[in-house]
VEXDREN-2710 file (C-alpha; in Angstrom, 1 decimal):
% VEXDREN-2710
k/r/px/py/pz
1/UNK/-13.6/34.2/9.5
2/UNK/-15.4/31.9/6.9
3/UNK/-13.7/29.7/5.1
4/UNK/-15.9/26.8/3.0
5/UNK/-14.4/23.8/1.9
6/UNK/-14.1/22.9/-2.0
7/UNK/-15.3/19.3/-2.9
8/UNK/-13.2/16.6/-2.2
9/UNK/-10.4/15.4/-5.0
10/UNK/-11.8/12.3/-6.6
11/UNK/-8.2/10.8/-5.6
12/UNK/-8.5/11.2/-2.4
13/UNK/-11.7/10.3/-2.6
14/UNK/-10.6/6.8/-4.1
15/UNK/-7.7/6.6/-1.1
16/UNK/-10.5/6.7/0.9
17/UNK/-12.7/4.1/-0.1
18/UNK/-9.3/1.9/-0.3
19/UNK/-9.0/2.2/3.3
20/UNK/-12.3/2.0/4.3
21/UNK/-12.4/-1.3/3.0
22/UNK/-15.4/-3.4/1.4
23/UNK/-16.1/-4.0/-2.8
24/UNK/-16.0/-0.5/-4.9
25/UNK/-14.4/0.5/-8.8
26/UNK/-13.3/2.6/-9.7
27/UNK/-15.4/4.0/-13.3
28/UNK/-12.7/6.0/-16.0
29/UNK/-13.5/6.8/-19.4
30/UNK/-10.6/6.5/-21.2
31/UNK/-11.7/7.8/-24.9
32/UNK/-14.0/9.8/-26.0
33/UNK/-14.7/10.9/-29.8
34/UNK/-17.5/13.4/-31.0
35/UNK/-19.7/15.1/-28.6
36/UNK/-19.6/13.8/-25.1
37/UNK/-20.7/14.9/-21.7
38/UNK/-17.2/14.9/-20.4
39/UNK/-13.6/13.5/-21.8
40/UNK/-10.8/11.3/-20.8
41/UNK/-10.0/11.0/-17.2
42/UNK/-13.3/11.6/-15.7
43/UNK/-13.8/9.3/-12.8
44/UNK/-16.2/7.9/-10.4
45/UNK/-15.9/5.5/-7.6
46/UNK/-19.5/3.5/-7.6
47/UNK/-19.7/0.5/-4.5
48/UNK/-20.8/-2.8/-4.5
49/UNK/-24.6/-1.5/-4.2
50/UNK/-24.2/1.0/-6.7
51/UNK/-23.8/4.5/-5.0
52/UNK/-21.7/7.0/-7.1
53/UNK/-19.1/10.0/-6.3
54/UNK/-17.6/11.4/-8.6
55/UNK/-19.1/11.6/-11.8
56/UNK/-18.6/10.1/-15.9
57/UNK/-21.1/12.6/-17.3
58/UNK/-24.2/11.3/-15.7
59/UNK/-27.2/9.9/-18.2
60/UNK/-27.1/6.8/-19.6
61/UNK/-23.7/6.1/-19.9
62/UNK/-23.4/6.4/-15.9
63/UNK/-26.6/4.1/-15.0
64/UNK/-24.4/1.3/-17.5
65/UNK/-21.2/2.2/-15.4
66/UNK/-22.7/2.3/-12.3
67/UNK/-24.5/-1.5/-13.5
68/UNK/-21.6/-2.9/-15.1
69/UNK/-19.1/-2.2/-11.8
70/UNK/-21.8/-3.6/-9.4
71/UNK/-21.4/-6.6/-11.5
72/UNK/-17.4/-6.0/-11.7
73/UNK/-17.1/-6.3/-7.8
74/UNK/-18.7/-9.5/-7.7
75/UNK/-16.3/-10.9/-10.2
76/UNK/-13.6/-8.9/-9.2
77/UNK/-12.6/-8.7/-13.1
78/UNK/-11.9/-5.4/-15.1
79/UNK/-14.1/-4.6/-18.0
80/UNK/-13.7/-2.2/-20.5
81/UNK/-17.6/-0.9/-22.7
82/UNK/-17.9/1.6/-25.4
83/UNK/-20.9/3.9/-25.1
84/UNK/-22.6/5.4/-28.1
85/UNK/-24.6/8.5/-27.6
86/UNK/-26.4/8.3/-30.6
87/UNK/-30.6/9.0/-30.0
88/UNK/-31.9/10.7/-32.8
89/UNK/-35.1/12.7/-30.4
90/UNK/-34.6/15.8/-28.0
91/UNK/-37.9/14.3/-26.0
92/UNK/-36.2/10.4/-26.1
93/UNK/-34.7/8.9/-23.3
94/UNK/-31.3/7.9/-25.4
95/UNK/-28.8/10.4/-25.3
96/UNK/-28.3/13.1/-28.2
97/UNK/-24.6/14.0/-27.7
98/UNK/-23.8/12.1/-31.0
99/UNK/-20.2/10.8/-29.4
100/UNK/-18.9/8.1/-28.1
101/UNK/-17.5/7.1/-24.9
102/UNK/-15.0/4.3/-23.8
103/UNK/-15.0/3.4/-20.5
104/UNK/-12.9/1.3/-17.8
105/UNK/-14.4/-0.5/-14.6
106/UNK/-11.9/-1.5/-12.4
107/UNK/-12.6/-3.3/-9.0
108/UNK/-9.4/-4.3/-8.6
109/UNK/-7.9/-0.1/-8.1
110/UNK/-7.4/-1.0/-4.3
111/UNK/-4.0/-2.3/-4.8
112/UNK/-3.3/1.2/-6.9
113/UNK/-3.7/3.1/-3.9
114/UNK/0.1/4.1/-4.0
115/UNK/-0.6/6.1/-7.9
116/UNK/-3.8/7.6/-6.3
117/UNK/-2.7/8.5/-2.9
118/UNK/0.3/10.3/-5.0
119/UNK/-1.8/11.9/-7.4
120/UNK/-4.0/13.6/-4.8
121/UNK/-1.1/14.7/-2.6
122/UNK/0.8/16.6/-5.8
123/UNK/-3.0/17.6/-6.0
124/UNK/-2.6/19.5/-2.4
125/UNK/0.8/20.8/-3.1
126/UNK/-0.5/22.1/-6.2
127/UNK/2.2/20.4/-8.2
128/UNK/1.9/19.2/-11.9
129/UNK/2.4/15.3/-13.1
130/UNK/0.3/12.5/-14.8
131/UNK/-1.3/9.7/-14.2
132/UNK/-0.6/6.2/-16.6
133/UNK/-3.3/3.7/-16.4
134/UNK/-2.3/0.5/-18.3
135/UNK/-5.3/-2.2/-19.7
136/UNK/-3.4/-5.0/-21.3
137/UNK/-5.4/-7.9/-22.5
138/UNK/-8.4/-9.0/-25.0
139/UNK/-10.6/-11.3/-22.7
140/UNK/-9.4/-10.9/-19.3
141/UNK/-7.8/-7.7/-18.6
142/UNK/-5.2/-6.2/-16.4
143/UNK/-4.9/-3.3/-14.9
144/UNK/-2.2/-0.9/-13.6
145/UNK/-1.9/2.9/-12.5
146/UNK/1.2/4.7/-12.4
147/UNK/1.3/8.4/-10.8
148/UNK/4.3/10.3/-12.2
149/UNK/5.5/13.7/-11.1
150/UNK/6.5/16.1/-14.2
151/UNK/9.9/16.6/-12.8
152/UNK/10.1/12.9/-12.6
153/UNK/9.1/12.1/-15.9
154/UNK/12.2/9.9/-17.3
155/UNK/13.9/10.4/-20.3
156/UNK/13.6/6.5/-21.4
157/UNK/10.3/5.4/-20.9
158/UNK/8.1/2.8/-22.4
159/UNK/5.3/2.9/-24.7
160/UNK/4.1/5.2/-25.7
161/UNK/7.4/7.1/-24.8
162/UNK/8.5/10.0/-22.9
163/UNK/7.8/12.9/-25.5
164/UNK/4.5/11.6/-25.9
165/UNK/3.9/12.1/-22.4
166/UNK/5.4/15.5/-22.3
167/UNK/3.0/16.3/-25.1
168/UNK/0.1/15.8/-23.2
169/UNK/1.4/17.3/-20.3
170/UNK/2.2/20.2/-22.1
171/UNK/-1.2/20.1/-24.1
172/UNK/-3.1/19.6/-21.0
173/UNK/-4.7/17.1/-22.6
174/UNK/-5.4/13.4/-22.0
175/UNK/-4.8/10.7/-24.9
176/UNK/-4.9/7.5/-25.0
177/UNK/-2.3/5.4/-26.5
178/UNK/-2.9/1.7/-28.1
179/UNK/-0.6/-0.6/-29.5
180/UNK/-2.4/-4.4/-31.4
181/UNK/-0.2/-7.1/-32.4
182/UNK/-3.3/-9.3/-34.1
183/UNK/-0.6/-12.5/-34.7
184/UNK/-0.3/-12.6/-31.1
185/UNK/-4.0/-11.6/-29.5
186/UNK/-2.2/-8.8/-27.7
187/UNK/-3.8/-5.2/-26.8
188/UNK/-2.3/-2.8/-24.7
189/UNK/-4.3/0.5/-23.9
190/UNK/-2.3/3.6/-22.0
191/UNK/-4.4/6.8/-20.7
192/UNK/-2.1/9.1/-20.3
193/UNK/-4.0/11.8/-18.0
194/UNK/-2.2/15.3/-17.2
195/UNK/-3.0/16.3/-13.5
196/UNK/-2.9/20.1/-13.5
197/UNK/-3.8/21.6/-10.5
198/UNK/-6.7/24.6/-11.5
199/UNK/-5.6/28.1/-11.1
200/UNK/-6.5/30.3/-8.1
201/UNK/-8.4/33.4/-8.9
202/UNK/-8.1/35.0/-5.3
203/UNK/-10.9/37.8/-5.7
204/UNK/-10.6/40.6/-3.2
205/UNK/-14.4/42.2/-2.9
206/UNK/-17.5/39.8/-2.6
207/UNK/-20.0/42.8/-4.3
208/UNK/-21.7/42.4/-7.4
209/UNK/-18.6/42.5/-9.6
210/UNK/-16.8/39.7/-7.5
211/UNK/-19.9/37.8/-7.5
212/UNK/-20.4/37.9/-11.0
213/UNK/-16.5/37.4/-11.7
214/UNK/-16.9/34.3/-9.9
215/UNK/-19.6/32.5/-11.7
216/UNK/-18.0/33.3/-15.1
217/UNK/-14.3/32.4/-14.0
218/UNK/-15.6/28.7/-12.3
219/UNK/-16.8/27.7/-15.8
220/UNK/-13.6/28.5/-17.3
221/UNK/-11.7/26.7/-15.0
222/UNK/-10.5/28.6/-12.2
223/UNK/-10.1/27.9/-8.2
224/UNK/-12.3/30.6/-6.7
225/UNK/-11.0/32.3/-3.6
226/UNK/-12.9/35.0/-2.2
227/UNK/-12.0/37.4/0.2
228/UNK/-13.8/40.4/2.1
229/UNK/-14.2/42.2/5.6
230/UNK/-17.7/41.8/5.5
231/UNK/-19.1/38.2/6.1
232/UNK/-22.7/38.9/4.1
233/UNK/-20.1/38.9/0.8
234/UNK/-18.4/36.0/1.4
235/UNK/-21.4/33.8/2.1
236/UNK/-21.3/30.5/0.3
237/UNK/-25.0/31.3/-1.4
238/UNK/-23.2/33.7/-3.8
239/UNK/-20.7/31.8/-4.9
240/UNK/-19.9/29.1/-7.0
241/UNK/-20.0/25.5/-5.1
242/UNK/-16.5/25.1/-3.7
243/UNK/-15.5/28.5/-3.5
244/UNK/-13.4/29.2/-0.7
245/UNK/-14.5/32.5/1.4
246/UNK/-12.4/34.1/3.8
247/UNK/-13.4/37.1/6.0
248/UNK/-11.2/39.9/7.6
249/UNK/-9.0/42.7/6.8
250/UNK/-8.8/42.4/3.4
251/UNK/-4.5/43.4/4.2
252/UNK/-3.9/40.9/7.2
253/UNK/-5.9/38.3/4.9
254/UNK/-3.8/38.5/2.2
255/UNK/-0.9/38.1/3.7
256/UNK/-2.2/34.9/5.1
257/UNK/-2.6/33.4/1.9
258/UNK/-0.4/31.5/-0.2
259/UNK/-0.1/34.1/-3.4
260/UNK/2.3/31.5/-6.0
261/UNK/2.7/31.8/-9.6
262/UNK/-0.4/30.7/-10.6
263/UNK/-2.6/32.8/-8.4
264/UNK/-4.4/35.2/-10.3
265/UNK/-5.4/38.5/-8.7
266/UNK/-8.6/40.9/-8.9
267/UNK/-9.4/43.9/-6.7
268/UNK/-12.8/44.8/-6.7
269/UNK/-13.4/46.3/-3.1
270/UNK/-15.6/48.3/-2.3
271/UNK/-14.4/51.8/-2.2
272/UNK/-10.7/53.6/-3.6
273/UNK/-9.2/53.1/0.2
274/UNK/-9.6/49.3/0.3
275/UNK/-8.6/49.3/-3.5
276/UNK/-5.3/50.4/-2.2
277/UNK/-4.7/48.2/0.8
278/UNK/-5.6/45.4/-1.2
279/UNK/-3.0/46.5/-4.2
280/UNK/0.0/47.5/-1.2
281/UNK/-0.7/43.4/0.5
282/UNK/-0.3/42.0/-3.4
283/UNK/1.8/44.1/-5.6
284/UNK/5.4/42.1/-4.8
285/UNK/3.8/38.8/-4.7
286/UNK/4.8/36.5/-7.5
287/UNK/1.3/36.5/-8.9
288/UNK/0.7/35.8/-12.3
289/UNK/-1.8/38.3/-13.0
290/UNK/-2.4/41.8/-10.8
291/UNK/-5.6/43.6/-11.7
292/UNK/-7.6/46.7/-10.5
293/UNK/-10.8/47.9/-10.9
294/UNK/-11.0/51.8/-11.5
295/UNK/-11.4/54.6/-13.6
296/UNK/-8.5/55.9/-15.6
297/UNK/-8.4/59.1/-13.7
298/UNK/-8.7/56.6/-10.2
299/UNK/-5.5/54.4/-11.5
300/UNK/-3.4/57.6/-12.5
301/UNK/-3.7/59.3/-9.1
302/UNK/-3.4/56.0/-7.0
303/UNK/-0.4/55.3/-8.8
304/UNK/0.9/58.6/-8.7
305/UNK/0.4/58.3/-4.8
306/UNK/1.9/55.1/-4.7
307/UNK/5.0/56.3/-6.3
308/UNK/5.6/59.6/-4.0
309/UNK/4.7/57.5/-1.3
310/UNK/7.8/55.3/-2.1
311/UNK/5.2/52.4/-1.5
312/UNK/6.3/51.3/-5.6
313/UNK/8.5/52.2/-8.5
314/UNK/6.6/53.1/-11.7
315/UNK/8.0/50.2/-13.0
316/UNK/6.4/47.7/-10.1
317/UNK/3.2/49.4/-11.4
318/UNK/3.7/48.4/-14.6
319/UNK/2.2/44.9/-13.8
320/UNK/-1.1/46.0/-13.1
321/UNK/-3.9/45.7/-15.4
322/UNK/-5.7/48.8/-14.5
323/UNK/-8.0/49.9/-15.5
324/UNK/-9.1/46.0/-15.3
325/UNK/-10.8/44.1/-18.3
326/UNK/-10.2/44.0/-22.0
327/UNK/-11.4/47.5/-23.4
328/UNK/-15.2/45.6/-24.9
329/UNK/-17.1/48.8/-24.2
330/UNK/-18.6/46.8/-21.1
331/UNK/-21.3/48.6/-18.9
332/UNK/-23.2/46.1/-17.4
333/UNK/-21.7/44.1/-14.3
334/UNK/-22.0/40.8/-16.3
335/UNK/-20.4/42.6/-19.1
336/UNK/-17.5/43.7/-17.0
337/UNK/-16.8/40.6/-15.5
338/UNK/-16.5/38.5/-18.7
339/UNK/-13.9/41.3/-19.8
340/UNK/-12.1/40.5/-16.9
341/UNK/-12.6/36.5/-17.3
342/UNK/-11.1/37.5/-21.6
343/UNK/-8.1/39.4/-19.6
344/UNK/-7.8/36.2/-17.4
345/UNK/-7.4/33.6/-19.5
346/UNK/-5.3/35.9/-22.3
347/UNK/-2.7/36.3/-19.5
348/UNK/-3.1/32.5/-18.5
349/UNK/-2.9/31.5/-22.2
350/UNK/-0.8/33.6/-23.7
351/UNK/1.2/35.1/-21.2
352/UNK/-0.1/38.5/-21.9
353/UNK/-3.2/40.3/-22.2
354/UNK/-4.4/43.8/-23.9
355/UNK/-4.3/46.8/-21.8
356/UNK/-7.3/49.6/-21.3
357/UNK/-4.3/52.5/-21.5
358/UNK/-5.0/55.5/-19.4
359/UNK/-3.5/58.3/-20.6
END
């Protein structure tokens, strides 16, 4: 069995380099307007020589970040720059984006290790929450990080309030929250950065289809799990970078995997018989989507067999997205897989997708 690892949570990353010791900050863009490489709550962790994980969105804006916090270790002060992307020439070395970027460097995020460690550990239980990062101050800044799990989320809570924070939880969206009092030289800046933990889209059949499915669904925004008896089709090459691969019986591997309510599940093996083992090992796991690959004259007389098998109700079947995909006309593999990817994030979005009916 094969199993490759996914890259490293920058929050664990940043618990890391806290216990490791030595000068590092930690680099967070806290606003972003227009056009931009990435948006609030990308981070980096950049040490006191300048070496980078993580990223802000690369470019110009990271060479300042990655400057400006060699700088910030030495002083051991927070800074906060805006970035304009404003260059006017494709061939130019200033950036085109036409945004702007506002950005935190922090040396001091050692003593938030507490927020951070929490934050990646509801990261590996796959659990849902936010992180608050406080900048209070004009001229000399202070910083704090607060992790809070959603079902800890209290009903009183200071600025900028506890339906505010629901909001973006619910939005999945970071915002950042300022409050001025100009009579008193007083700024105070909250982030308030959803952690949602990505989807897993636990593709049974590494072929051409799963291959394809798996390029499209990465950019969307989906965990990539891929599992087959053959190891030539689960080999990391084909995949997207992290994608976990996992070979064995496609039934006994299943079963060893931890199908939750935010799994999302394709079968595109490679022939009718390991379509069915692979529908038997997930059809009364609490998956949030359940989809087939077939004909409509292959779904109707596996379901039929499933039924006078007594291996599921017509109603159990009923889940199923089968024949898979949204009915586009799709030939091509590519073509296929992005109806899937439309069925996929219908179901994720909406809670509910179109159907290709078969009879």
């Amino acid at each position: 069995m094969h199993t490759s690892r996914p890259p490293k949570d920058i929050h664990q990353a940043i618990v890391e380099r806290c216990d490791r010791g030595g000068g590092f900050a930690v680099t967070l863009v806290v606003k972003t307007e227009g056009s931009t490489p990435c948006k609030a709550g990308a981070k980096a962790v950049v040490d006191a020589q300048g070496a980078i994980q993580g990223t802000i969105g690369g470019g110009s804006v990271e060479a300042e970040a990655q400057r400006r916090a060699v700088e910030a270790v030495k002083t051991g002060r927070p800074v906060v720059f805006d970035f304009a992307l404003e260059g006017g020439a494709v061939g130019g070395q200033n950036p085109i984006c036409g945004g702007m970027m506002r950005v935190l460097i922090d040396p001091t995020a050692a003593r938030r290790r507490a927020a951070y460690s929490a934050a990646a550990g509801a990261g590996e239980r796959r659990e849902r929450g936010l992180l608050l990062t406080t900048i209070q101050g004009v001229s000399r800044l202070d910083v704090a990080v607060q992790f809070l799990a959603e079902q800890a989320i209290p009903c009183e809570l200071g600025f900028p309030g506890a339906e505010a924070v629901r909001s973006a939880l619910e939005r999945e969206e970071s915002e950042l929250f300022v409050f001025e009092s100009p009579q008193e030289g007083q700024r105070l800046e909250i982030l308030v950065e959803p952690l949602i933990p990505r989807p897993v889209l636990l593709i049974l059949g590494g072929g051409h289809i799963g291959q394809a499915l798996a390029a499209q669904a990465n950019l969307v925004g989906f965990e990539i799990v891929v599992i087959d008896d053959r190891p030539e089709f689960t080999a990391p090459a084909l995949f997207p970078e992290g994608a976990t691969g996992r070979c064995g019986p496609i039934r006994e591997e299943v079963a060893g995997w931890p199908i939750g309510g935010d799994t999302y599940v394709v079968i595109v093996t490679r022939d009718h018989q390991h379509d069915a083992e692979a529908l038997a090992a997930c059809l009364h796991t609490p998956a949030a989507y359940l989809g087939m690959i077939g004909s409509r004259r292959k779904v109707r007389l596996m379901q039929k067999d499933f039924v006078e098998s007594g291996r599921a109700t017509a109603a159990e079947l009923e889940r199923v997205y089968a024949p898979i995909g949204l009915d586009i006309g799709a030939v091509t593999v590519p073509e296929i897989a992005a109806s899937i990817v439309a069925q996929l994030i219908a179901v994720r979005r909406q809670g509910v997708a179109p159907r290709i009916p078969i009879g």
